[in-house]
N, C-alpha and C positions, 0 to 999 in steps of 0.2 A: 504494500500500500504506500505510494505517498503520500507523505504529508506538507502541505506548504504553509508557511507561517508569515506575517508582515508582508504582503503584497501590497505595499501602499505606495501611490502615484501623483503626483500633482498634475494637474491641466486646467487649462485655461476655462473651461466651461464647470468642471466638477473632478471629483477624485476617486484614484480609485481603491477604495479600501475591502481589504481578506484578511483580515484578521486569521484565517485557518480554512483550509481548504483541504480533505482530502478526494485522493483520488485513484484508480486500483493501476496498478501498472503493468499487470497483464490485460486487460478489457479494453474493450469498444469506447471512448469516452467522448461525450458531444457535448462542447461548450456555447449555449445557443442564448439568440438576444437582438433584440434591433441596432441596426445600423447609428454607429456612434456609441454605445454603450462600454464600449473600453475590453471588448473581446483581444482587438489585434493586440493593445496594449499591453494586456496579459501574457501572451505568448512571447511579443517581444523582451521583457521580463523574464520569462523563464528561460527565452534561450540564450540571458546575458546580452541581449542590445537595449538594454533601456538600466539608467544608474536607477536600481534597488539597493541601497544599502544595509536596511535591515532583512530581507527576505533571506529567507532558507527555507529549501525544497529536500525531503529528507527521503531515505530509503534505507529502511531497518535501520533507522539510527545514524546513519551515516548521512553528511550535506554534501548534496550533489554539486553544488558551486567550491565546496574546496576542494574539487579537484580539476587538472588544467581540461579547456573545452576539450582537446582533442579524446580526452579518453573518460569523458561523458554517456558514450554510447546510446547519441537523440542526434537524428536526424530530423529534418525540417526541408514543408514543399509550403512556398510560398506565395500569396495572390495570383501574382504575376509570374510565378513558376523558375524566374533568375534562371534561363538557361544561360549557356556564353554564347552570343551572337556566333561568333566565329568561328567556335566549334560546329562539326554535324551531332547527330545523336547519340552516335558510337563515340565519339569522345567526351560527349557531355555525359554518357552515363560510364563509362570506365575514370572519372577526374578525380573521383574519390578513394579508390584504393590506388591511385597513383601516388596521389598527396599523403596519405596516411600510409599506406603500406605495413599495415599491424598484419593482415592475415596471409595466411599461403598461398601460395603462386598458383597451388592445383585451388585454393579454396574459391581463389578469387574466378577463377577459370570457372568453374561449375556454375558458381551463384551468377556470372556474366551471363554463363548459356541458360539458365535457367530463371532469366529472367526477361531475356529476348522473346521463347517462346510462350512465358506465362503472359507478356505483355501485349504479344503480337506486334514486334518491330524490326519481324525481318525485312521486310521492306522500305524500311525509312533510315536505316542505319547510316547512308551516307549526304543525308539530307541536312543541310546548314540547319539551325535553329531556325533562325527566320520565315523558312519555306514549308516548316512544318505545322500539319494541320491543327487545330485546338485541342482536340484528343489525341493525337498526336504526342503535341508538348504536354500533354497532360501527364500521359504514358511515359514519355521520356524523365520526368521530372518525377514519376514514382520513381521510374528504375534507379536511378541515380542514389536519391536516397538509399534506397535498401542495396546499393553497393556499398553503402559502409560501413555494413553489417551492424546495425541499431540497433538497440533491446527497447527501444520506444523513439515511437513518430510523433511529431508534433506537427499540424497541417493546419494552416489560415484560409479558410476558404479556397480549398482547389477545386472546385471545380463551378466555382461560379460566372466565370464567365463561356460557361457551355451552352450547347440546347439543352432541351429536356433529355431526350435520350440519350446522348453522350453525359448528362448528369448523371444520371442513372446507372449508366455502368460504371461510374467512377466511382458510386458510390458501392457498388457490389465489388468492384474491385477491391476496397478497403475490407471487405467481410474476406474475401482470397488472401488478402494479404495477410490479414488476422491469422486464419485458419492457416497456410501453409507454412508461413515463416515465424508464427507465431508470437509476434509483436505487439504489444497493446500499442493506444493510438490514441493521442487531445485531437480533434476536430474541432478548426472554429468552423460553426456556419449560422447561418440565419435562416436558413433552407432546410429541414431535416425530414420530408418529407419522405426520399428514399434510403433514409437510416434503417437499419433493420431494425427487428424488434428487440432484439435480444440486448440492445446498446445499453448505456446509461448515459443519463441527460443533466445538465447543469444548467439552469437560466442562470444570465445577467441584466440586470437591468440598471443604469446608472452608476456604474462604476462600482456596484458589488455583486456578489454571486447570491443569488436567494436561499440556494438550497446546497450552502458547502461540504455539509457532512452528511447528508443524505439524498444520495442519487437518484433521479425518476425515470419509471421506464416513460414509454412515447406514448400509453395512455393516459398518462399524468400532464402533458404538457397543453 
């Protein structure tokens, strides 16, 4: 279980105060809330881009911020999906076990091919960022992550700038990725429509969590 303590924020409209947050770190977790309500700003927080000075985010006792990011093991798919322009897709999804280079050469080998075809990107492998399609860079921007071999995802609305039915797989994606690789996952969205059931749900509303120590399924929301 995590536990998060002092997530408090200044902003110009309102703040955002957590006093204590938990949250399961093997599970489905959906961080949900209207637009403005201090969602991104949370995550930005937790993955170390916004000065928190009092937070700590714990794991059995132990705080996950003293120790250096690299061996955090959280990955992060963001709005806008941050591919490298300049790269194709094959290098935007191999960039991470380049740079880090913690695991084996055969490990890294397997989890590549076995994410091409879980992703279905044999076809776009040599395609620049730029020219790839929305689902596409969606797909591309999971793989990446899960090459850096994560033990939790942290995602800000990926897939909202989809249609409907590329939203929908992206979100069944997330249940795949759950189940295969066995990753728990924060989801911001505002959208939870094709959440599965089985998730757990967190409202935000104004810059705090309503229901931080007790999670709702999606008939609760």
């Amino acid at each position: 279980m995590y536990v998060v303590k002092n997530l408090n924020l200044a902003r110009d409209t309102f703040e955002i105060k957590i006093p204590q947050w938990n949250f399961s770190n093997a599970s489905k977790n959906f961080l949900v809330g209207p637009s403005g309500c201090g969602k991104t700003s949370v995550v930005r927080a937790l993955l170390g881009l916004e000065l928190c000075p009092d937070l700590t985010w714990e794991l059995d006792g132990e705080n996950i911020f003293s120790k250096p990011m690299e061996n955090r093991n959280l990955a992060a798919v963001f709005q806008d999906l941050e591919l490298f322009p300049h790269m194709n897709a094959k290098e935007n999804i191999q960039f991470p076990s380049q740079v880090k280079k913690r695991a084996e050469k055969t490990a890294v080998s397997q989890r590549y091919d076995l994410l091409i075809k879980f992703l279905n990107l044999e076809s776009c492998l040599e395609t620049k960022a730029p020219r790839l399609s929305g689902g596409e860079r969606q797909r591309v921007a999971l793989a990446r992550a899960l090459m850096s071999f994560p033990k939790f995802m942290i995602l800000d609305e990926p897939f909202s700038a989809l249609d409907e039915s590329n939203k929908q797989q992206g979100f069944e994606l997330l249940d795949e990725i759950h189940r295969l690789f066995q990753i728990g996952f924060l989801c911001v969205s505002h959208d939870v429509r094709f959440a599965s059931d089985d998730s757990y749900f967190f409202k935000m509303e104004q810059g705090s969590i309503l229901n931080p120590l007790n999670p709702l399924n999606k008939t609760q929301l």
